[in-house]
C-alpha positions as a Markdown table, in Angstrom:
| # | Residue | x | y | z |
|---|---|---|---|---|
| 1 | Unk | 185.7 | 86.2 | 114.5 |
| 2 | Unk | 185.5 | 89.5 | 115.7 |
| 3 | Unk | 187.0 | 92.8 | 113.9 |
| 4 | Unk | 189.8 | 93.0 | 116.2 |
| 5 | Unk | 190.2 | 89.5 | 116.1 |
| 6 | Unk | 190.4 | 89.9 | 112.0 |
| 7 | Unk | 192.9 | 92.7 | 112.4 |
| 8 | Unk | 195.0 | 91.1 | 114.5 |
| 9 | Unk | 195.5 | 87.7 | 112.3 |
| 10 | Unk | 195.9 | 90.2 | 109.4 |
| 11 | Unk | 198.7 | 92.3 | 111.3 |
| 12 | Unk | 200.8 | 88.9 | 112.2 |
| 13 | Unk | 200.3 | 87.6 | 108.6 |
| 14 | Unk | 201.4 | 90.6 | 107.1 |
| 15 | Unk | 204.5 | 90.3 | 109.7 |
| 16 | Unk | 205.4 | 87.1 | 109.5 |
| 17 | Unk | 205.2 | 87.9 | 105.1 |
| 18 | Unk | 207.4 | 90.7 | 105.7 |
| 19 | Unk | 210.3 | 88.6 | 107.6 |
| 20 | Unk | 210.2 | 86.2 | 105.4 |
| 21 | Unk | 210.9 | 88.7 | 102.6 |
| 22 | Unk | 214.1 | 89.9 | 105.0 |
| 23 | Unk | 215.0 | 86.2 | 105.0 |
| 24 | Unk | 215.1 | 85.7 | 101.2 |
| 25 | Unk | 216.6 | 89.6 | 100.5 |
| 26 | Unk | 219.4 | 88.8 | 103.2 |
| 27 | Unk | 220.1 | 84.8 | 101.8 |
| 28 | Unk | 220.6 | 86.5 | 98.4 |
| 29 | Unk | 223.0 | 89.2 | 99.2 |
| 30 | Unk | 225.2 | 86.6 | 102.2 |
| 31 | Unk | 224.6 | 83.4 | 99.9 |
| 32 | Unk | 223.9 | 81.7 | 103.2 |
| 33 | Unk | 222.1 | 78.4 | 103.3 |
| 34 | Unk | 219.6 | 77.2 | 105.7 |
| 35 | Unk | 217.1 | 79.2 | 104.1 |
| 36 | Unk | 214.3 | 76.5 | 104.0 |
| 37 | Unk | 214.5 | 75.7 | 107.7 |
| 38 | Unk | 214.6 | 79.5 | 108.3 |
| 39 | Unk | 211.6 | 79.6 | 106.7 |
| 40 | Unk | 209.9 | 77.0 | 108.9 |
| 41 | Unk | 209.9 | 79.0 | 111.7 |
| 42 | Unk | 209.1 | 82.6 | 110.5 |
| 43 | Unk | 205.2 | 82.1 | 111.9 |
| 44 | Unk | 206.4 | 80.9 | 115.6 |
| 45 | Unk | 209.0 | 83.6 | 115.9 |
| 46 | Unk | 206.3 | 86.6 | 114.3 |
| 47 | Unk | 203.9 | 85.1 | 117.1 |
| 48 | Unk | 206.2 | 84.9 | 119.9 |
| 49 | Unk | 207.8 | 88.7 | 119.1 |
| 50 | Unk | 204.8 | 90.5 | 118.2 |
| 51 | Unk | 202.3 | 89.2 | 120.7 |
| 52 | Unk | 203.6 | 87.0 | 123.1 |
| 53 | Unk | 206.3 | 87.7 | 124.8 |
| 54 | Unk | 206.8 | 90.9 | 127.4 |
| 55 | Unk | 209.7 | 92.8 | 126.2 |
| 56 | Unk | 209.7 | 95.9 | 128.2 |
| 57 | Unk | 211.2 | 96.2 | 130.5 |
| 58 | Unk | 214.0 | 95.0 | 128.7 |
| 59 | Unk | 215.7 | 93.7 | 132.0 |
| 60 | Unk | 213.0 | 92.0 | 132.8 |
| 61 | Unk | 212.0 | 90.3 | 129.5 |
| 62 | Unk | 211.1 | 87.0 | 128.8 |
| 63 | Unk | 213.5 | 84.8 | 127.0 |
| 64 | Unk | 213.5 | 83.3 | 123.4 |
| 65 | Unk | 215.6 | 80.8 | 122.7 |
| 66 | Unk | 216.3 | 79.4 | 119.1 |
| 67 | Unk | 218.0 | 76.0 | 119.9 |
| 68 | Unk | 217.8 | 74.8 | 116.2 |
| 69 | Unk | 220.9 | 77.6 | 115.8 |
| 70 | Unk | 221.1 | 76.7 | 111.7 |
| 71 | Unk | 218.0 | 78.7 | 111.3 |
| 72 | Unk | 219.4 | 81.9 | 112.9 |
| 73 | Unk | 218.4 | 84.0 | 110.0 |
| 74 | Unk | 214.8 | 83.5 | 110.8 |
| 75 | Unk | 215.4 | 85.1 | 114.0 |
| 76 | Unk | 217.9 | 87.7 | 113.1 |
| 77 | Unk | 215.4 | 89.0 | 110.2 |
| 78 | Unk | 212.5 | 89.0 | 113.3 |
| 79 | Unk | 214.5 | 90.9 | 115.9 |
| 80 | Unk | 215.3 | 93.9 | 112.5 |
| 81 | Unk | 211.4 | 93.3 | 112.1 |
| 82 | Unk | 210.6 | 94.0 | 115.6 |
| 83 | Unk | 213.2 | 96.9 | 115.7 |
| 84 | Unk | 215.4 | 95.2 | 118.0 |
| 85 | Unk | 218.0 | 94.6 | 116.0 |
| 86 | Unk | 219.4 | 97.5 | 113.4 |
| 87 | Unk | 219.3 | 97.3 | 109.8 |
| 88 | Unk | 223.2 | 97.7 | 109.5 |
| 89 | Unk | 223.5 | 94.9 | 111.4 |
| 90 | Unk | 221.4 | 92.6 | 109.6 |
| 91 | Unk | 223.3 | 93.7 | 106.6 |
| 92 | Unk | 226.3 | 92.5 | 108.1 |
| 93 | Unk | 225.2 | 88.8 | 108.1 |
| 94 | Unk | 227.0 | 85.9 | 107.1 |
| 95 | Unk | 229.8 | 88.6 | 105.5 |
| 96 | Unk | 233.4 | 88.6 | 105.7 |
| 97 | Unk | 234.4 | 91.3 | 108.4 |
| 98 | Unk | 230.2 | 91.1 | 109.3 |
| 99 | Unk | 228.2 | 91.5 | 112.1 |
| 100 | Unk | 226.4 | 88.2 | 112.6 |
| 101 | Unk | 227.5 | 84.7 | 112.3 |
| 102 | Unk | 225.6 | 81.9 | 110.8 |
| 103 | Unk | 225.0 | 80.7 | 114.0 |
| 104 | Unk | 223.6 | 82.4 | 116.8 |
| 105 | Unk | 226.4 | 84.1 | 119.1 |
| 106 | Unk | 225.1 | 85.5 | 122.0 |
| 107 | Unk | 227.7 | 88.1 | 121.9 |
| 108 | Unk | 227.2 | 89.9 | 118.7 |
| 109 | Unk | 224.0 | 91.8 | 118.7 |
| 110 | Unk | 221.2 | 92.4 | 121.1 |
| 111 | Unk | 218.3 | 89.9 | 121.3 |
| 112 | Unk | 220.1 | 86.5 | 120.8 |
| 113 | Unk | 219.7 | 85.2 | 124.2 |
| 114 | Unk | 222.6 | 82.4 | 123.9 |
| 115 | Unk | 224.9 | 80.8 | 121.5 |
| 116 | Unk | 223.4 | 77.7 | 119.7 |
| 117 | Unk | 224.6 | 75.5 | 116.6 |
| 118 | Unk | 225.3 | 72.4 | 118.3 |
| 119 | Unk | 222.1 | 70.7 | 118.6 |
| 120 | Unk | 220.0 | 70.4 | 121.8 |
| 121 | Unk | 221.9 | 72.5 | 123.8 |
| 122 | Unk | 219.6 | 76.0 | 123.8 |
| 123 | Unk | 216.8 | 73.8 | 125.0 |
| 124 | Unk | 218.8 | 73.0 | 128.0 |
| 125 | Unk | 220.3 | 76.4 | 128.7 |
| 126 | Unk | 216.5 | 77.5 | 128.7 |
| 127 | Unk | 215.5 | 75.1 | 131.4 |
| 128 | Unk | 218.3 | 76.5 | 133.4 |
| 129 | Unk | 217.1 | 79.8 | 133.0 |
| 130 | Unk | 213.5 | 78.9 | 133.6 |
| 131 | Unk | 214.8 | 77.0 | 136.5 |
| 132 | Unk | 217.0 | 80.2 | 138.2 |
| 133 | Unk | 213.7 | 82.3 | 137.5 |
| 134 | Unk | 211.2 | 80.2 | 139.4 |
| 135 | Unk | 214.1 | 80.5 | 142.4 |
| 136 | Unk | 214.0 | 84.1 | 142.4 |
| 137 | Unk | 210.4 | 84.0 | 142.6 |
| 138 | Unk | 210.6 | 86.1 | 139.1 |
| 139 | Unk | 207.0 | 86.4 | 136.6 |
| 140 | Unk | 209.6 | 86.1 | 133.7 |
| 141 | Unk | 209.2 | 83.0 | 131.0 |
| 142 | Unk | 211.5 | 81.2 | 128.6 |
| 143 | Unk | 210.4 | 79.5 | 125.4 |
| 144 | Unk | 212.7 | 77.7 | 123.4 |
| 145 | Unk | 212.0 | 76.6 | 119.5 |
| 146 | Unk | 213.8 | 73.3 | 118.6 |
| 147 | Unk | 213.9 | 71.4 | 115.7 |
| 148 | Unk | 212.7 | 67.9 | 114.5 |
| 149 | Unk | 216.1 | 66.3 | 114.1 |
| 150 | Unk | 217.7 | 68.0 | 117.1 |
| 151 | Unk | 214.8 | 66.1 | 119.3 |
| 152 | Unk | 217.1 | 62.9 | 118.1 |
| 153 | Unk | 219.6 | 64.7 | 120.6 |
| 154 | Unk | 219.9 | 62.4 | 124.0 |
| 155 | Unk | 220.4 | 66.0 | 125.8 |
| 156 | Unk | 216.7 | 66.8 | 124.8 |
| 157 | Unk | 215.2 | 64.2 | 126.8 |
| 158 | Unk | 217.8 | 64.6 | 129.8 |
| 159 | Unk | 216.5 | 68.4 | 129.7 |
| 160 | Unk | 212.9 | 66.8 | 129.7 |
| 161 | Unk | 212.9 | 64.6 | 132.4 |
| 162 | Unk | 214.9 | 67.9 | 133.9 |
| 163 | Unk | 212.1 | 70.4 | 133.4 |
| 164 | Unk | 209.2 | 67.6 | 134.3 |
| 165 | Unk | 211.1 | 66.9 | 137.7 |
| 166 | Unk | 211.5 | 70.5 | 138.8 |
| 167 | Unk | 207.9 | 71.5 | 137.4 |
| 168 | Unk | 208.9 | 74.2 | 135.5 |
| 169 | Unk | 205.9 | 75.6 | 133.9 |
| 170 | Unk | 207.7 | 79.3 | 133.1 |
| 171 | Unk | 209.1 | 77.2 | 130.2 |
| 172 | Unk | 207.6 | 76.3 | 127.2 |
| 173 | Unk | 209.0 | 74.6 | 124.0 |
| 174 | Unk | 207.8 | 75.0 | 120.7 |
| 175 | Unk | 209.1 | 71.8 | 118.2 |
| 176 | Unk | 209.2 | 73.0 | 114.2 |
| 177 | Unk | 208.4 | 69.6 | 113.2 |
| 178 | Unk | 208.9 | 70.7 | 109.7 |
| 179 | Unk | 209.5 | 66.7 | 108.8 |
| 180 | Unk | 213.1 | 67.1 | 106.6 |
| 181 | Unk | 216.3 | 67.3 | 108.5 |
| 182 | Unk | 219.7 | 67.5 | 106.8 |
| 183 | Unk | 219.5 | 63.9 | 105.2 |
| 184 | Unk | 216.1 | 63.3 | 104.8 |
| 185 | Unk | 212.8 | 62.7 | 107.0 |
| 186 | Unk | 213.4 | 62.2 | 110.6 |
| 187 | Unk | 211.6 | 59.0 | 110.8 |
| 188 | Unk | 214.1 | 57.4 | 108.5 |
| 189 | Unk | 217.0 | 58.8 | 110.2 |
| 190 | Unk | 215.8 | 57.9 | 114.1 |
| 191 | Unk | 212.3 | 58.1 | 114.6 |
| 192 | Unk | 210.6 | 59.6 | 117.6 |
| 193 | Unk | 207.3 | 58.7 | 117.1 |
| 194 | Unk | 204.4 | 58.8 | 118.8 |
| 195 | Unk | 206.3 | 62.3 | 119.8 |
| 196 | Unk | 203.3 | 63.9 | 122.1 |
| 197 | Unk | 202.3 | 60.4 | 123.7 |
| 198 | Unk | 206.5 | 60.5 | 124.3 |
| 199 | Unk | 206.4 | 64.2 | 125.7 |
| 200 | Unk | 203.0 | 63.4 | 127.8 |
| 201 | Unk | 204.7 | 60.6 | 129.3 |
| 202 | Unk | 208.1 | 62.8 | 130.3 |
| 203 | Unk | 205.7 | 64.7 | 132.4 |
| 204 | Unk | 204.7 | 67.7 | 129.6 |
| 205 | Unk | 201.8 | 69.6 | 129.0 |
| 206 | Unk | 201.7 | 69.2 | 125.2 |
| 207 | Unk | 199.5 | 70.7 | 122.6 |
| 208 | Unk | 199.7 | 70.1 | 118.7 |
| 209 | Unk | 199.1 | 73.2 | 116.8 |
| 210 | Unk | 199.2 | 74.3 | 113.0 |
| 211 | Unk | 202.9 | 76.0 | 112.8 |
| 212 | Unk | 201.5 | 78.4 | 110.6 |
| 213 | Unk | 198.4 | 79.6 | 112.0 |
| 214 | Unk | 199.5 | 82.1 | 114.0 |
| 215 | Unk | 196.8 | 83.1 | 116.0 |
| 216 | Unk | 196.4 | 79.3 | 117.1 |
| 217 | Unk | 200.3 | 79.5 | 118.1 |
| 218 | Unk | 199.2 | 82.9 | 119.8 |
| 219 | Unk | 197.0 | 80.4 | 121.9 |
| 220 | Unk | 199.0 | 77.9 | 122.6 |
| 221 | Unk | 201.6 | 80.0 | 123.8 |
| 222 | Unk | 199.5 | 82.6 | 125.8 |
| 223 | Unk | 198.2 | 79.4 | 127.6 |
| 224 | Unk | 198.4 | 79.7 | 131.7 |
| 225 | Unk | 200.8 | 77.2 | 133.0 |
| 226 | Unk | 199.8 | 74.1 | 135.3 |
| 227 | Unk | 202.9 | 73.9 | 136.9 |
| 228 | Unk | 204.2 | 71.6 | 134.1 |
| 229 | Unk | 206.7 | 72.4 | 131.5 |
| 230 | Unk | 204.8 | 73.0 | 127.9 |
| 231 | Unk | 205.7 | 71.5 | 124.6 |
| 232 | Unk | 204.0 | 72.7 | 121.5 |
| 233 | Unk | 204.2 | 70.6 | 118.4 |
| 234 | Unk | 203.8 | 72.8 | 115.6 |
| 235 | Unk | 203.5 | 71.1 | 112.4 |
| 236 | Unk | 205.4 | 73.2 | 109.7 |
| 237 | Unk | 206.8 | 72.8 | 106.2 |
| 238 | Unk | 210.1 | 73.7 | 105.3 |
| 239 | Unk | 210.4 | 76.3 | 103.0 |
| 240 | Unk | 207.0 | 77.7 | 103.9 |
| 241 | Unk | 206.0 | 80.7 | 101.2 |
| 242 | Unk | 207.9 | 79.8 | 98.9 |
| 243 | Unk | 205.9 | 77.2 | 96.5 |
| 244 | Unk | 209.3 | 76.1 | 94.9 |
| 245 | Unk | 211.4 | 75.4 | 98.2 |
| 246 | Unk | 208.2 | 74.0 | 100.1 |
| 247 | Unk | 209.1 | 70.6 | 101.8 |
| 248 | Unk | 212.3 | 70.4 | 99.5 |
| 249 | Unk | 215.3 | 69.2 | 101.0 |
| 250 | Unk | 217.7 | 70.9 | 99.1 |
| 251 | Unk | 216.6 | 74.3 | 100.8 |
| 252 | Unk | 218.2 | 72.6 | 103.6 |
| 253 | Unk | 221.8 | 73.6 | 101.4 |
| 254 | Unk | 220.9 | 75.5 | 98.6 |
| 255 | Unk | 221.8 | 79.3 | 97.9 |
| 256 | Unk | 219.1 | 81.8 | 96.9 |
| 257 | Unk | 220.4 | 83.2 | 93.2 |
| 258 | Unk | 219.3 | 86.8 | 92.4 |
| 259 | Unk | 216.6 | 84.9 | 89.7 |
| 260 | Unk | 215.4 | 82.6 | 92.6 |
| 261 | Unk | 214.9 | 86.1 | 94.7 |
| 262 | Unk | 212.9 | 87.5 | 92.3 |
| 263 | Unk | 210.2 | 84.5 | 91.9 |
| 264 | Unk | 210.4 | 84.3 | 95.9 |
| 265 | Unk | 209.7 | 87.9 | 95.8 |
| 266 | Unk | 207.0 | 87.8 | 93.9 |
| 267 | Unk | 205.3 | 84.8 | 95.4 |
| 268 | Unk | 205.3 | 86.9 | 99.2 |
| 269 | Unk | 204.2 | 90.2 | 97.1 |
């Protein structure tokens, strides 16, 4: 690996540490849940906002999309990291008389593209998007993260065979396939598996990555289109950093206590 190379993956992991503090300092004050499923996705959003996408102009930016709308800490910490967003707004989350809701709202602060919570409809809103840009001839992309239980969603696969049929590689997907939904594994609930051999056969360009190695995300991302819509499946763990909410269900619901900040804390010291 060259030095560059070396101070590049060192720069995102030290980013992707930093949100993740944000998301456990800004749970503890709100008492919001979701934290583990926030947590997830820190390493996808970190590589998408500090090397992938083009930002500036601003009116010409490429689009990121959090469909999975229950993790929308994870991506309001990221836009404070990446300056996007202000401090006193993130201070405002999941408050009484706040600034953010605990779902995305397109309408309440800059960088949140549109309004999710209801499962599988970000991903479809993106393909529009995607769809209008490659109409207008425009350079500009849209990547949308989803989640493992929202691909249980029949709008998912409408949106696939949508985004197969109009070849729309200026969109690319990213699945957190963290493996826990809200009442357990997703297999158990309504499996989806083989999911790349399902995604391949919708007409995708898929590629399985490591959800937490950034630079590989970097990659996968970055990758030039082929005229097909792109799915990455990055394989996560909920709760990721935190040894005691790691692949634990309950992070799905439970509340970080100032004690529990304080050994989360420490652990992403």
């Amino acid at each position: 690996m060259s030095v560059l190379c070396e101070f590049s993956t060192r720069r995102l992991a030290d980013t992707a540490r930093a949100i993740r503090r944000r998301v456990i300092d800004v749970a503890c004050a709100s008492r919001c849940p979701h934290v583990g499923c926030a947590l997830s996705c820190v390493d996808i959003l970190t590589a998408l906002y500090f090397d992938v996408l083009r930002l500036e102009p601003w009116e010409q930016r490429d689009i990121a999309i959090l469909s999975k709308g229950h993790a929308s800490l994870a991506l309001c910490c990221t836009l404070a990291e990446r300056e996007i967003l202000s401090e006193e707004m993130l201070a405002g989350y999941f408050r009484d008389k706040g600034t953010l809701p605990a779902h995305l709202d397109r309408f309440s602060a800059r960088g949140i593209e549109v309004s999710t919570g209801a499962l599988g409809h970000g991903f479809n809103i993106g393909l529009g998007m995607a769809f209008g840009f490659k109409q207008q001839n425009s350079d500009r992309k849209v990547f949308c993260i989803i989640g493992d239980g929202e691909s249980q969603e029949g709008s998912i696969w409408e949106g696939a065979m949508f985004g197969a049929k109009l070849r729309l590689g200026n969109f690319t997907a990213i699945l957190d396939y963290n493996n826990l939904q809200g009442y357990g594994r997703p297999k158990d609930t309504c499996c989806f598996e083989p999911i790349a051999d399902k995604w391949e056969a919708f007409g995708w360009q898929v590629v399985e990555v490591d959800g937490h190695d950034i630079m590989a995300l970097t990659e996968a991302l970055a990758m030039r289109p082929d005229n097909k819509p792109r799915m990455v499946i990055a394989h996560t763990i909920k709760g990721k950093g935190i040894s005691f909410m790691e692949d634990r269900l309950q992070w799905h619901y439970y509340l970080v206590t100032e004690e529990l900040k304080q050994k989360a804390l420490q652990e992403l010291a």
